[in-house]
N, C-alpha and C positions, 0 to 999 in steps of 0.2 A: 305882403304885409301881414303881421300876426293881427288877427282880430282882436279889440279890447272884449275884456269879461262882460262888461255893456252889452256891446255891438252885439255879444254871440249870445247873449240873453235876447236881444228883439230878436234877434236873427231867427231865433228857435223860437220863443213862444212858447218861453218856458218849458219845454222839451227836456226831458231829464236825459242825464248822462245815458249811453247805451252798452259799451264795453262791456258790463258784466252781466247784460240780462241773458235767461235763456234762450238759445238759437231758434230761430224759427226754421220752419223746415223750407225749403229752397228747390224752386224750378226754374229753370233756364225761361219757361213759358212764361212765367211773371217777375222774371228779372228787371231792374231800374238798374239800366246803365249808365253810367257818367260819361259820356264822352270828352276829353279834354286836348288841345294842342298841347303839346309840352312845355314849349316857349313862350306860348301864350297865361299860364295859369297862376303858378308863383314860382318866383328867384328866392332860393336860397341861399345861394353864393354867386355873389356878382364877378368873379375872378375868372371865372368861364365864358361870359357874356359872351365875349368872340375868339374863338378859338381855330388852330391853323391860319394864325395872320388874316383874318377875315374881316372886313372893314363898315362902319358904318357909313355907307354911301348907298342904300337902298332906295327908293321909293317911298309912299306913307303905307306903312306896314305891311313891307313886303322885305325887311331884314329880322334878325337876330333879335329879341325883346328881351332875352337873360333868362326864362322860366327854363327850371332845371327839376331834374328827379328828384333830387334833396329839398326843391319846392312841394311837390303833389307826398311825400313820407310826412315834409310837418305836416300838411295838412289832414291825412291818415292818422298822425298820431294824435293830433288836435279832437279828431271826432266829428270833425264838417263833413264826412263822406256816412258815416251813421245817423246823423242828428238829422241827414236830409232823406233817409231811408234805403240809402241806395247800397246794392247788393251785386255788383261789377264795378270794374272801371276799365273804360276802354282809351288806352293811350299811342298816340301816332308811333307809326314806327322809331325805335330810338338809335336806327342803324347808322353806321356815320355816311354823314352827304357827300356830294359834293364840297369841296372847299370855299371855290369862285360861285358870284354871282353869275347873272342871265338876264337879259332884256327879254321878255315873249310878246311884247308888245303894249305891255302895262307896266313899263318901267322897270327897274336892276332889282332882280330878285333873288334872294338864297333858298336855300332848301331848309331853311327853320320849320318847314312842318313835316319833314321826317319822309316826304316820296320820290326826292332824288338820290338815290343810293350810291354809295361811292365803294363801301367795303359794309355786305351782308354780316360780317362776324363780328363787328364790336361797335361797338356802343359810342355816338359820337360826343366828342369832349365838348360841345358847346353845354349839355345836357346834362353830363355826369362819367360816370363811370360804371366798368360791370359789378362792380359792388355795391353802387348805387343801386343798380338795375336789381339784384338779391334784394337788396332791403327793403324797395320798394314792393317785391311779390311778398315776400314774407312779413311785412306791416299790413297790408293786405290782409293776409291770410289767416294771421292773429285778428281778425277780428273779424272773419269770415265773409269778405269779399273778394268776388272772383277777380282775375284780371286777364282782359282781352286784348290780346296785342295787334296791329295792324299790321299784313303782312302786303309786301309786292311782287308778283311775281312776273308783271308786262312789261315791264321797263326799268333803266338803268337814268340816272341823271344825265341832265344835259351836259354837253360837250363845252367848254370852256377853253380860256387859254392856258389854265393848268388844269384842266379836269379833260385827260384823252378819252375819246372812244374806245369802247370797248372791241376786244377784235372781230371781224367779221366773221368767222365763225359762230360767235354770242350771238351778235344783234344784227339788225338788219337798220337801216338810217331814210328806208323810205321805203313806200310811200304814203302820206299822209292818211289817213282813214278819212272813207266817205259816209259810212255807217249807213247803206245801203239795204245789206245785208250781212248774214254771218262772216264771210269771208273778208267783208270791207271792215268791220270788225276787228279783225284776227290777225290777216298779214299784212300789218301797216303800224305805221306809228301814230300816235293820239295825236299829236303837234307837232309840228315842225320842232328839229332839235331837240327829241325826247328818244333817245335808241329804243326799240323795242327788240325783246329777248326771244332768241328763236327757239319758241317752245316747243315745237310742232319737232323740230330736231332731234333724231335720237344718233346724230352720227358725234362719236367722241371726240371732245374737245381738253386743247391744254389748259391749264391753268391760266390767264393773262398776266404776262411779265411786271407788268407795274405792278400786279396785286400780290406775286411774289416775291418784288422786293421790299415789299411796303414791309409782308411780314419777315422780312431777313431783318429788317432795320430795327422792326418793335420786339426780336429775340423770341418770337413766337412759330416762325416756318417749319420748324420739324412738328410742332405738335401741330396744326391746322391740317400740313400733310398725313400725320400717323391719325389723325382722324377722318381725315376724309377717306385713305385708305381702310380705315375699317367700317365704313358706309358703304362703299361701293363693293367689300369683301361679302358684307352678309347682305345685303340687298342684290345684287346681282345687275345692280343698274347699270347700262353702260353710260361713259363719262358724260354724257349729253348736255348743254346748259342745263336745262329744268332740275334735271337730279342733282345738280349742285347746288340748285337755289331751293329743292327742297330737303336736302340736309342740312343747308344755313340758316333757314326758317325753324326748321323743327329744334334746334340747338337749344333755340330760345325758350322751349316746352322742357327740354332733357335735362336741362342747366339748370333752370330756376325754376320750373313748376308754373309758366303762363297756362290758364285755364281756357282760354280760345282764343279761335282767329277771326279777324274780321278781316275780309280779302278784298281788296280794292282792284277793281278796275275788271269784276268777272267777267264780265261778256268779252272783253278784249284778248280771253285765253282762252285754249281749246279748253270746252268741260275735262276731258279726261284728265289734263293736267290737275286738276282740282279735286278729281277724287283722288290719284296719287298723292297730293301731298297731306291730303288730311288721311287716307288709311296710314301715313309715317309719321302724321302727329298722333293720331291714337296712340302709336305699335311708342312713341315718344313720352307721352302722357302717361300710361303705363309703369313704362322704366323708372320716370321719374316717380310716382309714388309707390312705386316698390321699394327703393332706394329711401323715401324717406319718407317712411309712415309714418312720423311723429307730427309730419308737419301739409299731408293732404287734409281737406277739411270732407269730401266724401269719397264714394266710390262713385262718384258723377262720371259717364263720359266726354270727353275732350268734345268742348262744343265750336261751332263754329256758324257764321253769317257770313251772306253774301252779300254783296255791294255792286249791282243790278241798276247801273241809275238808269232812273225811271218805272222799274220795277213796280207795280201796283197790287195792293192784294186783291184786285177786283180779276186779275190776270192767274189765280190759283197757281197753278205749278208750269204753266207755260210762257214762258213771254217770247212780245214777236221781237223778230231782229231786222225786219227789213224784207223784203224779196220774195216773201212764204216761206220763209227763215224762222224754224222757232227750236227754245231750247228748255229745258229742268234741268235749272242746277238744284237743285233738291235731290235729283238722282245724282247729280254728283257728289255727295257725300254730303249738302250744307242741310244742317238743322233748321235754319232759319234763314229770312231773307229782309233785307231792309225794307219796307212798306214807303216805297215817295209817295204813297197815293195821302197818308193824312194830311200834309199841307195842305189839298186841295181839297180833301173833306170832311177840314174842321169847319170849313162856313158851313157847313148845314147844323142841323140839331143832333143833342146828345143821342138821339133815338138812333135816327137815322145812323149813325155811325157804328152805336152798341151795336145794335142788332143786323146791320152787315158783315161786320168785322168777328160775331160772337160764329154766325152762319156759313162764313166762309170755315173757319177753324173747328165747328164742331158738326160732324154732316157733313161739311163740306167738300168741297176739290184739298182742302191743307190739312184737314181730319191727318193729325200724328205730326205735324210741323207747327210751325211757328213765325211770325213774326217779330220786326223791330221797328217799333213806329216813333218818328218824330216828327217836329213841326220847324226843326231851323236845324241848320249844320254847316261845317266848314266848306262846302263848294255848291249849295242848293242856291242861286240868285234869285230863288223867289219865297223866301220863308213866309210862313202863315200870320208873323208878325212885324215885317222888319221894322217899326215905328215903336214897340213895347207899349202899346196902348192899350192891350188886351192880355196883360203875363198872369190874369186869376184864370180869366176861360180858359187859356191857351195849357195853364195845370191841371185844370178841369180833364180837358178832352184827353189830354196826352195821357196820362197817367191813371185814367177811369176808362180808357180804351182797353177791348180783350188783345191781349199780345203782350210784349215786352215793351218797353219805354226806354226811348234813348234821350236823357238830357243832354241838350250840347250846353256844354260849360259858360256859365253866367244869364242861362234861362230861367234858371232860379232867383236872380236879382237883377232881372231887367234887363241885363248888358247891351247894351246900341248894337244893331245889325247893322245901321244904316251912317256909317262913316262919312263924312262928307267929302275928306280929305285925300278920302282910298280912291285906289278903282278898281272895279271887278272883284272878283272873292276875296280880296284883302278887305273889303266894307265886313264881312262875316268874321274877321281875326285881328279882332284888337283885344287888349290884354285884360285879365279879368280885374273885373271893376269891386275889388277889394274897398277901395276909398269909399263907395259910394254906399256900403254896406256898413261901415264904420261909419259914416257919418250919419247914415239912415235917410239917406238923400231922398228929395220928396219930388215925385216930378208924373206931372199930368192925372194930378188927382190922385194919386198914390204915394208911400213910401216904400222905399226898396226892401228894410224890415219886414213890413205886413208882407207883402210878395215874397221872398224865403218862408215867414213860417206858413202861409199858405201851399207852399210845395213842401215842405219837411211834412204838412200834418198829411197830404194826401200818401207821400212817398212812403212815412212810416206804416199809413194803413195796408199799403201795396204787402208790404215788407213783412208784416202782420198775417197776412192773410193772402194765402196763392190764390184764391177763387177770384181774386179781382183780375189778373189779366187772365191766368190759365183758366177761370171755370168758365160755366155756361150761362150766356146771359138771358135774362127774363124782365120783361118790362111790367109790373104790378101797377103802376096807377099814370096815366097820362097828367093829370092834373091835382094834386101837386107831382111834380115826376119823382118815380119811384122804380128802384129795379130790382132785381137780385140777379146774386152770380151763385152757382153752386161748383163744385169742385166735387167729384170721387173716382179715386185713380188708385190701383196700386196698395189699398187700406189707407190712403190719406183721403179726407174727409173736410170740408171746410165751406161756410157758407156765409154769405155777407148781403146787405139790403143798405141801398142807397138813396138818399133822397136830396133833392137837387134844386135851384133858384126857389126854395123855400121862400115864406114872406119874414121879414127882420123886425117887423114892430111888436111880435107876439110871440110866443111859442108853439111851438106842431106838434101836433100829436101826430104820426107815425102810423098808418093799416101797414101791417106786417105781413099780412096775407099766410099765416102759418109758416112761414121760413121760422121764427121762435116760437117756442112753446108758451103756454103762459104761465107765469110766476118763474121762470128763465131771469137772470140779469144778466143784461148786455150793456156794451160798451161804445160810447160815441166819441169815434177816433179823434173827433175833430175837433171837439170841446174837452174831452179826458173823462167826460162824466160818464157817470155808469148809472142804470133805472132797472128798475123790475117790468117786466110785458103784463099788460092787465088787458085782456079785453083784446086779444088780438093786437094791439096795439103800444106804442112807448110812448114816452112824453120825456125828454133830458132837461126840460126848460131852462133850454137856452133860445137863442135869436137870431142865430147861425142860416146861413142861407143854403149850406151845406151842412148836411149829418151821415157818419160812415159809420153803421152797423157790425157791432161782427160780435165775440165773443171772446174773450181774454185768453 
């Protein structure tokens, strides 16, 4: 649903247009991702809703919901992914599934969130099209945000009465994983009825027959083959499953210019697989902005995150597996790695969390890495808020934490985690609550309104200013809390002072502690207001419980 000019006015809080301001300068380290279902976010054309004869006879939200790529483009061209600061956007895979449904024990389910794959090379018609999928990077891109695309490499979708197994040469179909250890991990399959791909294989494999007549049928078999032969010509790879799945992977990088991966299900693949396919999405990434310099936005390298669940940053670059089993994927080629430790330590205080999270990343065991920290996502059953009773702290923490911030889609307007009608990770994937954002829905002492421009006004200071997640944190006054971040890297330069559960009856004055100079004007993100430093100190008089420092 388009938002009214109303709605996008509370929404933003008076937040002016962004498209044509000048770029800020951009680190992967202090990226605000958007995380989004595709299915789940906005329909644009409901003529796709079920596509290959696909039926609604799911479960409660555990079918097709119609959200399409020509959904998430309007809202790119709208200005909802600027107004709320955010500089990625990471979107489920948009590979086509499976066809049929699957019982796994929580009732008939499809592959509407993009990790049962049916056919790696195109784009499934519930969602859109590969031209969609172009215009979507390139809406993006015009306005200078990245796009992170989700890639699979463990497995192939469930087995159906019209979705075959893949051959056994590909996959293997048991035995289940005990997650033990590495191995229990590795050579097994995550659930019952989920093929897992035998990556560990480097003995060549055919093509599978279904997947070559599929392409006889869509008039496409000779180019799929004259490309796959010139992959396996200049790579030297032999036919292996893995090197198939990382030339259909990287396609997505050489075609349209996807700016990273987020890789699901790491620990379930040998590392090495993982550095191979990111050193071919680099060698990807490359091609692609050589080919079209008009339209890369830097000379950034081809970033990529792991998806480590349980992964904590308290665990630095080792995590255990089980057994006296441990591994770095960091040495396998990922930039970054998802952080599940902030669900469990946002209960603490802002301190407590800055200054672990600033000490691990700077000094510390991740000293040149990075994380991606959130508090809710599509398959976490214990988010930090499933109730939405806390969506001011919960922007707080997330977003004023050193690392990168991953929004999951509709944490900015409250969205219910806690389905009543679901079960299991369908509570986490109901559709984004547009209605309740247009109507400025008011619910446990809050409006959904005040909640967006409470995350626009922090995301824009992110966005503004890389020293908040990348720089180095410093805590200046305990009582009122106060902190600074400093950033210097590279000749970029940047430094920010925060002050936090300020009191609302009066105005603060601000000890600076020399992070500004005096007779300096700065800028308080949070209010718009700008003061002069006297005395060490600011004063924006306002009443704001929150003030974000920085300089224009």
């Amino acid at each position: 649903m388009k938002l009214t000019t109303l709605a996008l006015t509370l929404a933003l809080g008076a937040t002016t247009a962004l498209a044509a301001e000048k770029p800020k300068p951009f680190l992967w380290e202090n990226a605000t991702v958007y995380f989004l279902l595709t299915d789940r976010f906005n329909n644009a054309f409901t003529g796709n809703d079920l596509a290959y004869d696909r039926r609604a006879d799911a479960a409660p939200l555990r079918g097709y919901m119609g959200g399409d790529l020509a959904g998430i483009i309007n809202k790119i061209n709208e200005g909802y992914f600027d107004s709320l600061g955010v500089t990625a956007i990471w979107i489920t895979p948009p590979v086509e599934q499976i066809h049929d449904g699957t019982d796994e024990g929580t009732g008939r389910s499809y592959g509407f969130h993009g990790y049962w794959a049916s056919d790696f090379t195109t784009v499934d018609a519930n969602i859109g099209t590969e031209n969609d999928f172009r215009n979507l990077v390139d809406a993006a891109h015009a306005r200078g945000i990245r796009v992170v695309l989700d890639v699979v490499m463990n497995q192939t979708g469930p087995v159906t009465d019209i979705d075959p197994v893949w051959p056994k040469d590909w996959v293997r179909t048991g035995p289940v994983c005990t997650y033990k250890d590495a191995k229990t991990f590795v050579d097994c399959t995550l659930v019952k009825n989920l093929p897992d791909f035998l990556t560990n294989s480097d003995t060549p494999v055919e093509l599978p027959e279904r997947l070559m007549a599929k392409w006889q049928r869509e008039g496409r078999f000779e180019e799929e083959i004259k490309s796959l032969n010139e992959f396996f010509a200049r790579t030297g790879y032999p036919r292996a499953p893995r090197y198939y799945l990382i030339k259909w992977h990287t396609d997505w990088i050489r075609k349209y210019g996807v700016d990273g991966f987020r890789a699901d299900t790491v620990k379930h693949v040998e590392p090495k697989v993982w550095k191979e396919l990111l050193k071919e999405a680099s060698i990807a990434y490359e091609d692609w902005k050589k080919a079209n310099p008009e339209k890369k936005l830097s000379d950034d390298k081809f970033f990529s995150v792991a998806e480590v669940y349980n992964y904590n940053i308290a665990e630095g670059q080792s995590h255990h597996l089980g057994g006296g089993s441990y591994a770095n994927y960091y040495q396998s080629g990922f930039n970054s790695m998802i952080n599940f430790g902030l669900v469990h330590d946002a209960k603490k205080d802002y301190e407590s969390i800055f200054s672990s999270y600033s000490s691990a990343l700077h000094g510390g065991p991740l000293t040149g890495y990075s994380v991606l920290n959130y508090l809710d996502s599509h398959d976490d059953g214990a988010p930090f808020d499933a109730a939405r009773k806390k969506p001011f702290e919960s922007a707080t923490k997330l977003l004023l934490a050193p690392g990168a911030a991953q929004i999951y889609y509709g944490d900015e307007t409250a969205r219910k985690l806690d389905i009543a009608e679901a079960v299991g990770d369908a509570k986490l994937r109901s559709f984004m609550n547009w209605n309740e954002l247009e109507q400025n829905v008011e619910r446990d002492g809050y409006k959904i309104a005040d909640v967006r421009a409470h995350w626009a006004k922090l995301g824009l200071f992110r966005k503004a200013h890389v020293a908040v997640g990348a720089g180095v944190h410093q805590q200046l006054s305990a009582k009122p809390y106060v902190f600074k971040r400093t950033y210097e890297k590279d000749g970029l330069r940047d430094k920010v002072v925060v002050a936090l559960d300020l009191p609302t009856n009066k105005p603060s004055t601000i000890k600076l502690h020399g992070v500004f100079a005096n007779g300096q004007r700065v800028k308080d993100y949070y209010s718009g207001k700008t003061a002069v430093v006297k005395g060490d100190s600011v004063n924006f008089g306002t009443r704001n419980a929150v003030v974000l420092i920085g300089q224009e």
